[in-house]
N, CA, C and O atoms as a CHARMM CRD file, in Angstrom:
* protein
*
  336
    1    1 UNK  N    -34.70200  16.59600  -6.26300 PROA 1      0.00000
    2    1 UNK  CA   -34.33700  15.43100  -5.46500 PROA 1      0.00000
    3    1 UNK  C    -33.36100  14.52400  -6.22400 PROA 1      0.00000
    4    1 UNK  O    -32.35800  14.05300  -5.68800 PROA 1      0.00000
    5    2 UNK  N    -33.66400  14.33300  -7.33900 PROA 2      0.00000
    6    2 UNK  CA   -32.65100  13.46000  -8.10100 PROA 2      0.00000
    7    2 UNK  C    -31.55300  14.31900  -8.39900 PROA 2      0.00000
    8    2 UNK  O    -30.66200  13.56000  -8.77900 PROA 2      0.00000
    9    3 UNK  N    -31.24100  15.19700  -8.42300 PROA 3      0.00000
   10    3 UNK  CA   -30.40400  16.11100  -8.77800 PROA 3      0.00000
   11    3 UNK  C    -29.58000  15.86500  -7.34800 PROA 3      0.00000
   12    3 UNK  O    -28.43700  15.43200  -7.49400 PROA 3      0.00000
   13    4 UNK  N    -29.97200  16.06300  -6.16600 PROA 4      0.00000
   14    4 UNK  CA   -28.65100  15.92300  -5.06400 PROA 4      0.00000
   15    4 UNK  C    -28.64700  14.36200  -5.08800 PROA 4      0.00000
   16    4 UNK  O    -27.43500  14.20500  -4.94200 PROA 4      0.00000
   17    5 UNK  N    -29.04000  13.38500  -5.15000 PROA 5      0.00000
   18    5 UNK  CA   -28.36000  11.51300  -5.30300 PROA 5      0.00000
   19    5 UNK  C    -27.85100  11.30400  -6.40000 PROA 5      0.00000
   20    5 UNK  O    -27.59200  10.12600  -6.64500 PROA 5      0.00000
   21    6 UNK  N    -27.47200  12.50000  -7.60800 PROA 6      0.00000
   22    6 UNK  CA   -26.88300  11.64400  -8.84300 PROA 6      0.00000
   23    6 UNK  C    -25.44500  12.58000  -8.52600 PROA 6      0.00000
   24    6 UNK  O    -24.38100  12.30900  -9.08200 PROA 6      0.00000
   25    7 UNK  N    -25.60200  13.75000  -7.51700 PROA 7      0.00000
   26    7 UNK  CA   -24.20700  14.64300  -7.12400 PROA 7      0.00000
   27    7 UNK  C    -23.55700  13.54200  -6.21300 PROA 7      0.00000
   28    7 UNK  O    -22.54300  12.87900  -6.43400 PROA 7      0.00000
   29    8 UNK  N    -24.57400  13.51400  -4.91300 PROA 8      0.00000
   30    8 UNK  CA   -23.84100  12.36200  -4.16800 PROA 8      0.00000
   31    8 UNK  C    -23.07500  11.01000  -4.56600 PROA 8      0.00000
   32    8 UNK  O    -22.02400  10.46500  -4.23100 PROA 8      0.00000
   33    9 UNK  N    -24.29400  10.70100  -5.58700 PROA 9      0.00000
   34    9 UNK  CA   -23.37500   8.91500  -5.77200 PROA 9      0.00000
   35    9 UNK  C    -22.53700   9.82600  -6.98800 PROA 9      0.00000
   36    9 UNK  O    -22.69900   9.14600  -8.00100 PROA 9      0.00000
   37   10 UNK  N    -22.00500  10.61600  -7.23100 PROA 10     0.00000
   38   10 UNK  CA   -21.14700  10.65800  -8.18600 PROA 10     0.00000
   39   10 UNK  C    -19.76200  11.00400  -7.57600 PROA 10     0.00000
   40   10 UNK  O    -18.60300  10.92000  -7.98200 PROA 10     0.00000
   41   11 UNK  N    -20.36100  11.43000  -6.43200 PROA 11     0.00000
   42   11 UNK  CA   -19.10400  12.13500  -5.45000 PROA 11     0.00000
   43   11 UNK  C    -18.72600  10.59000  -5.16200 PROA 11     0.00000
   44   11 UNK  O    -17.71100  10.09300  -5.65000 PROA 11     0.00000
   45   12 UNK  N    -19.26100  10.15300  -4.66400 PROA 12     0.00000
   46   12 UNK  CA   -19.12500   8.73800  -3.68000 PROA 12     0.00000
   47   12 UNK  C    -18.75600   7.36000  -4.93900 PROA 12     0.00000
   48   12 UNK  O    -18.73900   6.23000  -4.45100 PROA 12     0.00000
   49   13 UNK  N    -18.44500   7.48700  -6.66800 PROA 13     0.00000
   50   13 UNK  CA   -18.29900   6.80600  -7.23300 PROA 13     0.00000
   51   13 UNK  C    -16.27700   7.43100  -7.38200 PROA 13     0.00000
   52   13 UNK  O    -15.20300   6.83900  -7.49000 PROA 13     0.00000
   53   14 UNK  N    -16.71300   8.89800  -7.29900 PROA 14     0.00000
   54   14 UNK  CA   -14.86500   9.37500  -7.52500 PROA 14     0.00000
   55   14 UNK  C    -14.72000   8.75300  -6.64700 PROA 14     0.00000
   56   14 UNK  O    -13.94700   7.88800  -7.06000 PROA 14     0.00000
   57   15 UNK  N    -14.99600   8.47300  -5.27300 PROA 15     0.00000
   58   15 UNK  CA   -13.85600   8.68700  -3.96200 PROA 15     0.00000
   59   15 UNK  C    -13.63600   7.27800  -3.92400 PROA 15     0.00000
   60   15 UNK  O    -12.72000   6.83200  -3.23300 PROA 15     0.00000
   61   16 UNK  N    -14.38300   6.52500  -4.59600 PROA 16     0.00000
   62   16 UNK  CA   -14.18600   4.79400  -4.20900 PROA 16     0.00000
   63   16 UNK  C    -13.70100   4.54200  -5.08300 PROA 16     0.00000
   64   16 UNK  O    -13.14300   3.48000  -4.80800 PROA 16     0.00000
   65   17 UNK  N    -13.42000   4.85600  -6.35100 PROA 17     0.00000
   66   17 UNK  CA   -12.46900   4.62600  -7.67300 PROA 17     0.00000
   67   17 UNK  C    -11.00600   4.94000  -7.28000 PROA 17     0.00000
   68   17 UNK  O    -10.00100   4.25500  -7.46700 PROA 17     0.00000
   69   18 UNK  N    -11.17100   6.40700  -6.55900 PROA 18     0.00000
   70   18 UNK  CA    -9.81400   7.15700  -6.38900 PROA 18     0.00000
   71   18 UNK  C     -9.06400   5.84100  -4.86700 PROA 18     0.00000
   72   18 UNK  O     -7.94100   5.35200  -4.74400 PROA 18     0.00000
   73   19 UNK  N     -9.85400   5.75200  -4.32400 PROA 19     0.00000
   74   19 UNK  CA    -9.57300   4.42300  -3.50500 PROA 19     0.00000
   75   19 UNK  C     -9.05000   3.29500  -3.95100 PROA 19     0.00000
   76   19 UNK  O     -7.91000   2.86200  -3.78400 PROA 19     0.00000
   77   20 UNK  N     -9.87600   2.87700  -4.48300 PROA 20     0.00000
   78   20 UNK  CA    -9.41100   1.56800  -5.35200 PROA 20     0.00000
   79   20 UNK  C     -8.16600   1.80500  -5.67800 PROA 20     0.00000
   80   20 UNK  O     -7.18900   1.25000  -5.17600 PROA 20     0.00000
   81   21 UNK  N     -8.15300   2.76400  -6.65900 PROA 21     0.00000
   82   21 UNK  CA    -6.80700   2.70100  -7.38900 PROA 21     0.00000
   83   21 UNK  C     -5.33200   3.20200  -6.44400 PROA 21     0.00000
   84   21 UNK  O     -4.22100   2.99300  -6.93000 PROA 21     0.00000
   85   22 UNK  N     -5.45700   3.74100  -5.33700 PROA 22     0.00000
   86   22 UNK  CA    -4.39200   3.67700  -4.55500 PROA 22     0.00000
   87   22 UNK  C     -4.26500   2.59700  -3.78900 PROA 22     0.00000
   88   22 UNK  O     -3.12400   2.19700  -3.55700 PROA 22     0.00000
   89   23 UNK  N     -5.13900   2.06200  -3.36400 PROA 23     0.00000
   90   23 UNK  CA    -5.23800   1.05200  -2.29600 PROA 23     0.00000
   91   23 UNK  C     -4.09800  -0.52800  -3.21600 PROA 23     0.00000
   92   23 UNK  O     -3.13000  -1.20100  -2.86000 PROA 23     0.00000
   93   24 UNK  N     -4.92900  -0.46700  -4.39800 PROA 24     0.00000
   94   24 UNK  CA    -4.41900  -1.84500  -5.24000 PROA 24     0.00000
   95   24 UNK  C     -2.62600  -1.32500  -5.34800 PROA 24     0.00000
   96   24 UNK  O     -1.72300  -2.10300  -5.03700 PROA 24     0.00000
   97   25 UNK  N     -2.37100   0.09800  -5.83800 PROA 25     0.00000
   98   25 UNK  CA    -0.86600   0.60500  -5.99300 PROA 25     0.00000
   99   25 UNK  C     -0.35700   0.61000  -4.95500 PROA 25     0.00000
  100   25 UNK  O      0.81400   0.36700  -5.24600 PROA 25     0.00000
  101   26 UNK  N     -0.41600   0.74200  -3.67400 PROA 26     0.00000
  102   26 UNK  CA     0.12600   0.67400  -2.68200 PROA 26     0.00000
  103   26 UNK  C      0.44900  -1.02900  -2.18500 PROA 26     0.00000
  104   26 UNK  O      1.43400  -1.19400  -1.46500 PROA 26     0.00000
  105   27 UNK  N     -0.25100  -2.06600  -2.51700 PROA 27     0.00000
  106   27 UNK  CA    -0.34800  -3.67100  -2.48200 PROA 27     0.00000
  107   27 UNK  C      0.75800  -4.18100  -2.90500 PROA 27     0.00000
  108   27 UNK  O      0.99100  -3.90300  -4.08100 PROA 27     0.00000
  109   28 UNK  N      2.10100  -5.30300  -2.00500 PROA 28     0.00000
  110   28 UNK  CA     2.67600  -5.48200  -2.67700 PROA 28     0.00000
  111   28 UNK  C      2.19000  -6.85300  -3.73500 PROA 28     0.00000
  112   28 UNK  O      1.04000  -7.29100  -3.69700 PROA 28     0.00000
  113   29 UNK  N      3.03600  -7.30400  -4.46400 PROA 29     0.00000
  114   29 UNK  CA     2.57200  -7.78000  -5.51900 PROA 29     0.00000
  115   29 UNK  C      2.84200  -9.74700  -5.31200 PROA 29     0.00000
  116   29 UNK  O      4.01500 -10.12000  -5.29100 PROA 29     0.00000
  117   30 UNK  N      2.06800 -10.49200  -5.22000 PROA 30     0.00000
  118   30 UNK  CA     1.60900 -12.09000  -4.73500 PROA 30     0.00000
  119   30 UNK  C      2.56900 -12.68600  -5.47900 PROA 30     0.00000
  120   30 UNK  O      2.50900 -13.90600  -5.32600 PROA 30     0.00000
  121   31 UNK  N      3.66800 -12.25600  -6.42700 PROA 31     0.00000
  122   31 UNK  CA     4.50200 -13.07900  -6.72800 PROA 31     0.00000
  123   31 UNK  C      5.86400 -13.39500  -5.75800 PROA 31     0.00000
  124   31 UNK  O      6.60300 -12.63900  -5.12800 PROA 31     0.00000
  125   32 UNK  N      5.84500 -14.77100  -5.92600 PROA 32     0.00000
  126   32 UNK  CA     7.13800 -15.41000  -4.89000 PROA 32     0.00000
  127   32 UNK  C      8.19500 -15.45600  -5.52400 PROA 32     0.00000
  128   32 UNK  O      9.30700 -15.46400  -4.99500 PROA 32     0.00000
  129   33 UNK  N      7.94700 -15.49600  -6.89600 PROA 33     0.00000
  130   33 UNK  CA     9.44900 -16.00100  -7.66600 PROA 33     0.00000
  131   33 UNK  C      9.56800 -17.21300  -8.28000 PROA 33     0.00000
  132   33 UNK  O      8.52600 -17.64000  -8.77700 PROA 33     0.00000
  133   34 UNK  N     10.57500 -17.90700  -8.38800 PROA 34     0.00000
  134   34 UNK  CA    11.20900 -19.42800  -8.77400 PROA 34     0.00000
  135   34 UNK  C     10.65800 -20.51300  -7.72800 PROA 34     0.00000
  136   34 UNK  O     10.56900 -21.68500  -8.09500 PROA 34     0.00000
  137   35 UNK  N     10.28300 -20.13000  -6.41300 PROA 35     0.00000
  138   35 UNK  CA    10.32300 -21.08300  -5.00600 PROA 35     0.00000
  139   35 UNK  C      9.07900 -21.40100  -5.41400 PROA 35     0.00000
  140   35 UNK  O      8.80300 -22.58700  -5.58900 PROA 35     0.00000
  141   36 UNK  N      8.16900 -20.44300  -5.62300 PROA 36     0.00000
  142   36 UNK  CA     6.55700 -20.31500  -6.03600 PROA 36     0.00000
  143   36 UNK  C      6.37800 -21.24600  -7.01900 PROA 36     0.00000
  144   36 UNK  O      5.39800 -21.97900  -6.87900 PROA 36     0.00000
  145   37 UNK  N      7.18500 -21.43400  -8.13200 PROA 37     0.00000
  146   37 UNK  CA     6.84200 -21.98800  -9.36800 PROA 37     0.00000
  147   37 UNK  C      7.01700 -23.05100  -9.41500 PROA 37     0.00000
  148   37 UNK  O      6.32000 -23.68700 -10.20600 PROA 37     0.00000
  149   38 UNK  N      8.00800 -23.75700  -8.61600 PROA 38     0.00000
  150   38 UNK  CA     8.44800 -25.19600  -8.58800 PROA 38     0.00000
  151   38 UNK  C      7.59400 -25.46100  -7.26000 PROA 38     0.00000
  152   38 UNK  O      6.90300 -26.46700  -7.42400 PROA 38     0.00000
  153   39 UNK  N      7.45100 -24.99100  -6.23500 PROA 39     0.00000
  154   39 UNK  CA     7.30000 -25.70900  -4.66700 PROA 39     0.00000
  155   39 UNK  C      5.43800 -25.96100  -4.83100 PROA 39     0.00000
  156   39 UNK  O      4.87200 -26.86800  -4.21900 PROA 39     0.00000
  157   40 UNK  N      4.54700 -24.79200  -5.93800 PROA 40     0.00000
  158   40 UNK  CA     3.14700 -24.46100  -5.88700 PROA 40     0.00000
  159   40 UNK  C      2.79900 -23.84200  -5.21000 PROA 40     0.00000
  160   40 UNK  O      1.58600 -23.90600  -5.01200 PROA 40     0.00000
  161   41 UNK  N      3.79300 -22.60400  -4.21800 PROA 41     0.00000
  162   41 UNK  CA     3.51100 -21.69300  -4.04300 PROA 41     0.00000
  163   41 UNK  C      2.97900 -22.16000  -2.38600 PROA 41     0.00000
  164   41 UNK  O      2.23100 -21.49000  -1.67400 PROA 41     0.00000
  165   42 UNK  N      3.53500 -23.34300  -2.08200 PROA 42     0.00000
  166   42 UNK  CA     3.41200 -23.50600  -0.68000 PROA 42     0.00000
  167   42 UNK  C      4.69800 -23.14700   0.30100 PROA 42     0.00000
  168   42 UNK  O      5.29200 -24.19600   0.55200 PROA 42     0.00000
  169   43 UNK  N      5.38700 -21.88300   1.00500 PROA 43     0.00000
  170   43 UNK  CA     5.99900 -21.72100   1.55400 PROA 43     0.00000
  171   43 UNK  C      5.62200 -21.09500   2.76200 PROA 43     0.00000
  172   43 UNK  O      5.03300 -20.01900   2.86200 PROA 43     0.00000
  173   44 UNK  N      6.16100 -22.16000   4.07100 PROA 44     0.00000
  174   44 UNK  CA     5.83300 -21.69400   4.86900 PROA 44     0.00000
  175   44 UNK  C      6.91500 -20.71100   5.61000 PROA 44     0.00000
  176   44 UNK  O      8.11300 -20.70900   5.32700 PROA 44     0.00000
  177   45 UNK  N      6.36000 -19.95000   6.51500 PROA 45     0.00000
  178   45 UNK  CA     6.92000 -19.30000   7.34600 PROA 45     0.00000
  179   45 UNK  C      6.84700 -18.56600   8.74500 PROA 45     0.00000
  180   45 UNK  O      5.82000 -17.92500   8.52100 PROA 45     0.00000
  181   46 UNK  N      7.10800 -18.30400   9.67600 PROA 46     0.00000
  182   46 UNK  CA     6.44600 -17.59800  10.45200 PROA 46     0.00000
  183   46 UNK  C      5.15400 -16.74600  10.56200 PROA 46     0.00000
  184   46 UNK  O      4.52900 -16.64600  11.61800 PROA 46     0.00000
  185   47 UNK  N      4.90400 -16.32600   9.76200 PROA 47     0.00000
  186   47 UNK  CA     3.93200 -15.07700   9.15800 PROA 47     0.00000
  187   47 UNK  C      2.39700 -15.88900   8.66300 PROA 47     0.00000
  188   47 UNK  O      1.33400 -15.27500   8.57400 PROA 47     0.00000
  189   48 UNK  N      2.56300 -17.46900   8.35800 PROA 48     0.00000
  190   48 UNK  CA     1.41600 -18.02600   7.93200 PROA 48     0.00000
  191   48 UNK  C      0.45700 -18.11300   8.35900 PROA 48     0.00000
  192   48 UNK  O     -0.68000 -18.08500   7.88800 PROA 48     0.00000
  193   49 UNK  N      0.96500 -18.26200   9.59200 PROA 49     0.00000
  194   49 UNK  CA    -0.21900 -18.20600  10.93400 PROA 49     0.00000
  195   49 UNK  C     -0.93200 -16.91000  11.11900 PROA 49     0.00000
  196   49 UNK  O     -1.89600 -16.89300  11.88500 PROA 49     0.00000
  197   50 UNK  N     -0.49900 -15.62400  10.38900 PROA 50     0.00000
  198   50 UNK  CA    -1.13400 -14.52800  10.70900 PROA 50     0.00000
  199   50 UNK  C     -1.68900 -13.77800   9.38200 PROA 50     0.00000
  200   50 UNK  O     -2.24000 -12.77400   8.93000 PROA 50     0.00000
  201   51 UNK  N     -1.41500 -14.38200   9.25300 PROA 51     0.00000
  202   51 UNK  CA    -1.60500 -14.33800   7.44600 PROA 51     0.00000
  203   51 UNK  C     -2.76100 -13.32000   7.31400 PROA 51     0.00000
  204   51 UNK  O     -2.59100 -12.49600   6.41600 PROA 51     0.00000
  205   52 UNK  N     -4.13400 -13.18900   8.17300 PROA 52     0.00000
  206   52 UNK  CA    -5.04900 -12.42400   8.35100 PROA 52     0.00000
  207   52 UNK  C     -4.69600 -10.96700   9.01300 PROA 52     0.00000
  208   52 UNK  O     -5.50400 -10.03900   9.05000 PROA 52     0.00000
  209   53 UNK  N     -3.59300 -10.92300   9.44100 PROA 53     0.00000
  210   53 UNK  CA    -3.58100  -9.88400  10.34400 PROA 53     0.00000
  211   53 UNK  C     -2.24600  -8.58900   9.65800 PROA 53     0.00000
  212   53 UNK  O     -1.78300  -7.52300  10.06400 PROA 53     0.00000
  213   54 UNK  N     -2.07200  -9.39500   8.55100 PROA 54     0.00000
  214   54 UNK  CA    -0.44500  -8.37600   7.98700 PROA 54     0.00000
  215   54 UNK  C     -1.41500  -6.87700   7.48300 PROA 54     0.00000
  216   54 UNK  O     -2.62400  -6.65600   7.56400 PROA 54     0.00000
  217   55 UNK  N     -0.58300  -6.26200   7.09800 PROA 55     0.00000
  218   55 UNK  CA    -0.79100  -5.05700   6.11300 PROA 55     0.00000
  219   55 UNK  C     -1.54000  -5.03600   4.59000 PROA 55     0.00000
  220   55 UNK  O     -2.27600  -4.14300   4.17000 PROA 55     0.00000
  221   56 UNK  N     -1.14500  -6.26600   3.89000 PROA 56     0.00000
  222   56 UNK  CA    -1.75800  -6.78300   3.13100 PROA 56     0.00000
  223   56 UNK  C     -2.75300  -7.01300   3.03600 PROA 56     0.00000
  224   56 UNK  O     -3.47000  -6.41500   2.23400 PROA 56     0.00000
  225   57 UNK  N     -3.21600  -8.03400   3.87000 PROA 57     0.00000
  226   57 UNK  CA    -4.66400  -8.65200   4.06200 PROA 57     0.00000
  227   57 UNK  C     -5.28500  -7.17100   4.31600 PROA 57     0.00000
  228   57 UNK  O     -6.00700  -6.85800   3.36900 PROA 57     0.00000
  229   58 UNK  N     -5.21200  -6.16100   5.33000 PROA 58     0.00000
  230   58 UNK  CA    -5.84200  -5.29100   5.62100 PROA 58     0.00000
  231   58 UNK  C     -6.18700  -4.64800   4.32300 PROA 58     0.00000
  232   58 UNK  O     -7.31100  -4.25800   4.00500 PROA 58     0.00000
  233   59 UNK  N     -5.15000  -4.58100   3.63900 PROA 59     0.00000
  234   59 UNK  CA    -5.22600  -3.65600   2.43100 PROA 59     0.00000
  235   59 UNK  C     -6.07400  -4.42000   0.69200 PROA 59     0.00000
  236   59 UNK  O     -6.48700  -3.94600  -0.36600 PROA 59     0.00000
  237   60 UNK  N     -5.93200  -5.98200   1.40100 PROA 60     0.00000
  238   60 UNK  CA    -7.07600  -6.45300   0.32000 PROA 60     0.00000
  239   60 UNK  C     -8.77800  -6.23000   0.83100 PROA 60     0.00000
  240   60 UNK  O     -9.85800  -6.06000   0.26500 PROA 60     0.00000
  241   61 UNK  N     -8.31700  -6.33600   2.12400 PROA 61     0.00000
  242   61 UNK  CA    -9.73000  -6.03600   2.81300 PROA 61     0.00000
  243   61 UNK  C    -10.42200  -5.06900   2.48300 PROA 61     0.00000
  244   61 UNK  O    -11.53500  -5.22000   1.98000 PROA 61     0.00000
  245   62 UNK  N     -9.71900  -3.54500   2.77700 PROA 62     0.00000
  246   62 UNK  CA    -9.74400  -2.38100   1.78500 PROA 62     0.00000
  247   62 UNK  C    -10.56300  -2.57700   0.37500 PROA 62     0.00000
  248   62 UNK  O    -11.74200  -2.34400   0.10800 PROA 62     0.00000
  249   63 UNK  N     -9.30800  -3.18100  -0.56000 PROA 63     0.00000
  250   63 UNK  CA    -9.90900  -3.25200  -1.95500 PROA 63     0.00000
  251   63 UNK  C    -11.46000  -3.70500  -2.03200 PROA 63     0.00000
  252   63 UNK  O    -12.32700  -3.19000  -2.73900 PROA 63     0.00000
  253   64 UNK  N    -11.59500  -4.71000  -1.20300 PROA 64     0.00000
  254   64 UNK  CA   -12.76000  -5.67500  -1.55300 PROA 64     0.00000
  255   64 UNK  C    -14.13700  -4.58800  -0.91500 PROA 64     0.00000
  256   64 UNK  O    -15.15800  -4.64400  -1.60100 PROA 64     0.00000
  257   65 UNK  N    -14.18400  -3.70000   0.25200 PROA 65     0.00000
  258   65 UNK  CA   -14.90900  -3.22700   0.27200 PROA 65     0.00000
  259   65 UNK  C    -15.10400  -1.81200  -0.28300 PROA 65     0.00000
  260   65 UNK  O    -16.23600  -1.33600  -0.19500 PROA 65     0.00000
  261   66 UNK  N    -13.99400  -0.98600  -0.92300 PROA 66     0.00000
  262   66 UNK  CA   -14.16800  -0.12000  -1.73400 PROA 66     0.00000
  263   66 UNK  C    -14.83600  -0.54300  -3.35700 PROA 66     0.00000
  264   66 UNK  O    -15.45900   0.16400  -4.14800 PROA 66     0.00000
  265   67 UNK  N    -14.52200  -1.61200  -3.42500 PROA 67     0.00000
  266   67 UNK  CA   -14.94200  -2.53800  -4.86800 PROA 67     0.00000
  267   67 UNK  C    -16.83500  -2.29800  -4.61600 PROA 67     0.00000
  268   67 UNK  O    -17.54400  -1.54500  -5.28400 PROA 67     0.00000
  269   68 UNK  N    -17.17500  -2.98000  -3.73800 PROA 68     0.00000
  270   68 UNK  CA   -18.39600  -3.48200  -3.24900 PROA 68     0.00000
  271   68 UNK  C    -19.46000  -2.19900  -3.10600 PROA 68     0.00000
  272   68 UNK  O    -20.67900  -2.32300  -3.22100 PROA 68     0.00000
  273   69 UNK  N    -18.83200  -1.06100  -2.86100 PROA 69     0.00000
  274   69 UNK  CA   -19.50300   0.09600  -2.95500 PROA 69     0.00000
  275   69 UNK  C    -19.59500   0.98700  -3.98200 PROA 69     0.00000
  276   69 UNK  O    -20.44700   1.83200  -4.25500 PROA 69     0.00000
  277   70 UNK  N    -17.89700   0.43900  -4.85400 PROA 70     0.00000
  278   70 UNK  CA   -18.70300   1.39600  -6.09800 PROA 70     0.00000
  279   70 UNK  C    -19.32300   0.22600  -7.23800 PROA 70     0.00000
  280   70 UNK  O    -19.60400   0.67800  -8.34800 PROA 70     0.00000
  281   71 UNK  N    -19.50500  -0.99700  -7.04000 PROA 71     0.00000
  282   71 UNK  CA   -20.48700  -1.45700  -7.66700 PROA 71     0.00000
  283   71 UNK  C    -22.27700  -1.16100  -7.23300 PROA 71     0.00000
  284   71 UNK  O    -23.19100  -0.91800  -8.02200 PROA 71     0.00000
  285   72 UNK  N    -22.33900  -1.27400  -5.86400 PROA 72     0.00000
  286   72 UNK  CA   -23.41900  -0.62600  -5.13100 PROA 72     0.00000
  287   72 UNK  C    -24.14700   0.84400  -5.80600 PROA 72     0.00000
  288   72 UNK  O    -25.19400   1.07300  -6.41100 PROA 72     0.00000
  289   73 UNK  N    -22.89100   1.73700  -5.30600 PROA 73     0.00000
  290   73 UNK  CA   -23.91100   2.56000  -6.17400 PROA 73     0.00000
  291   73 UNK  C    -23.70100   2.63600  -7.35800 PROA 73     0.00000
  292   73 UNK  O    -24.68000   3.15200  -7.89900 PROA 73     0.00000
  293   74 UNK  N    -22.69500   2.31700  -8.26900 PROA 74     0.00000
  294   74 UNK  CA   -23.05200   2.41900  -9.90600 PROA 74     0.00000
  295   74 UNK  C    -24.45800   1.53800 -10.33800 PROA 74     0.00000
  296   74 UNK  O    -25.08500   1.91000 -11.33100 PROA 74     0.00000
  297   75 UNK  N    -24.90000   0.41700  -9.59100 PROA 75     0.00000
  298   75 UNK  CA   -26.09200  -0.29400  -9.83300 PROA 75     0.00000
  299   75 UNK  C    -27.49400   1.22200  -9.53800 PROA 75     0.00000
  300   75 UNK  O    -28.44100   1.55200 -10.25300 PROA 75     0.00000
  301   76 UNK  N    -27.03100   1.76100  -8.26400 PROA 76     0.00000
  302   76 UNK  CA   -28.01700   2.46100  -7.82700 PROA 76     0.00000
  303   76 UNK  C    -28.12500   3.69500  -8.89500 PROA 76     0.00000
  304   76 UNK  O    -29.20700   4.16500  -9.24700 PROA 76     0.00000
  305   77 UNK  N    -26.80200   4.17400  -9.38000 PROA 77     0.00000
  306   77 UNK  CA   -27.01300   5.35900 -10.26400 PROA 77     0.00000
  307   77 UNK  C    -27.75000   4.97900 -11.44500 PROA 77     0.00000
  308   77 UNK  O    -28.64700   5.65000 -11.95800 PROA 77     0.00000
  309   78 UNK  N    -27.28400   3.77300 -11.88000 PROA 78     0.00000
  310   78 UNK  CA   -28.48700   3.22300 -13.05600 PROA 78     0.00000
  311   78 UNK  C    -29.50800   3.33500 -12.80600 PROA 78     0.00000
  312   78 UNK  O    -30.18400   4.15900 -13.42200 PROA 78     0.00000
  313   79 UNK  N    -30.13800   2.44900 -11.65700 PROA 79     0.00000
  314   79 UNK  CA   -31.44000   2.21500 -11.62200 PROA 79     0.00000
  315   79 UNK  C    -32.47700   3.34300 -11.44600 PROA 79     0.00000
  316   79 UNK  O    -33.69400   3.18300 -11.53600 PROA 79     0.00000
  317   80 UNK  N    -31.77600   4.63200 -11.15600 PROA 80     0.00000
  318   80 UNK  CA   -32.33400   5.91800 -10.68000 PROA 80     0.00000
  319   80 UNK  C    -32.46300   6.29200 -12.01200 PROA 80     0.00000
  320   80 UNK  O    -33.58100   6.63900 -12.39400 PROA 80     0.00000
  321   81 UNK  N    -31.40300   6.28900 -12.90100 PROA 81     0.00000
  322   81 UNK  CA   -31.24800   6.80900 -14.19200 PROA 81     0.00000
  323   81 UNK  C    -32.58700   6.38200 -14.94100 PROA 81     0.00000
  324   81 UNK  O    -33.45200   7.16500 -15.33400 PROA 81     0.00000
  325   82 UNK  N    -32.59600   5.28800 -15.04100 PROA 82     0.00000
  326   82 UNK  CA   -33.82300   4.01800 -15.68500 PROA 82     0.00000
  327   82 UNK  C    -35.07300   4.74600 -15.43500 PROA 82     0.00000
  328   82 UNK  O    -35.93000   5.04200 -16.26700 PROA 82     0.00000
  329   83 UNK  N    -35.06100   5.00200 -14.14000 PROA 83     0.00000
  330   83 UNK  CA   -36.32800   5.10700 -13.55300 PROA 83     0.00000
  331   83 UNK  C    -37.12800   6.42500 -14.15400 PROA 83     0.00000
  332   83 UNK  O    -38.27700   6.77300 -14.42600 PROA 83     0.00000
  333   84 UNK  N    -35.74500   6.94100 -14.18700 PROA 84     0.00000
  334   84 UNK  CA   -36.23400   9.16400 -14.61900 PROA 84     0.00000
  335   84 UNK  C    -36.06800   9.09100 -15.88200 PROA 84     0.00000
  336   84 UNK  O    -36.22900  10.08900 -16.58500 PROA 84     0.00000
């Protein structure tokens, strides 16, 4: 029994790592430039208002719940570990 949940969460620790790490490389990158540095990074634009709905946001959305699962089960692979 422990033998197929330490295959599974190990499968399921690659695939959310291998996630992570494309998801964040594919992200473009929160720097504005010079406008950013002097203005504090308040520029508005059309797009502010949707600010939730771009490619981005989707793709931090992404990060944050691929994050959340391989902390999930790396807690769980421990605690199984601990236990046996």
């Amino acid at each position: 029994m422990v033998g197929k949940i330490e295959i599974i969460s190990g499968i399921l620790l690659l695939i959310s790592s291998i996630l992570i790490i494309l998801v964040v490389l594919v992200q473009e990158g929160k720097d504005q430039g010079m406008t950013s540095a002097i203005g504090g990074g308040q520029n508005d634009s059309f797009y502010s208002g949707n600010i939730g709905n771009t490619r981005d946001a989707k793709l931090s959305k992404l990060t944050k719940v691929c994050t959340v699962i391989f902390f999930i089960v790396t807690i769980v692979v421990d605690f199984i570990a601990y236990r046996y």
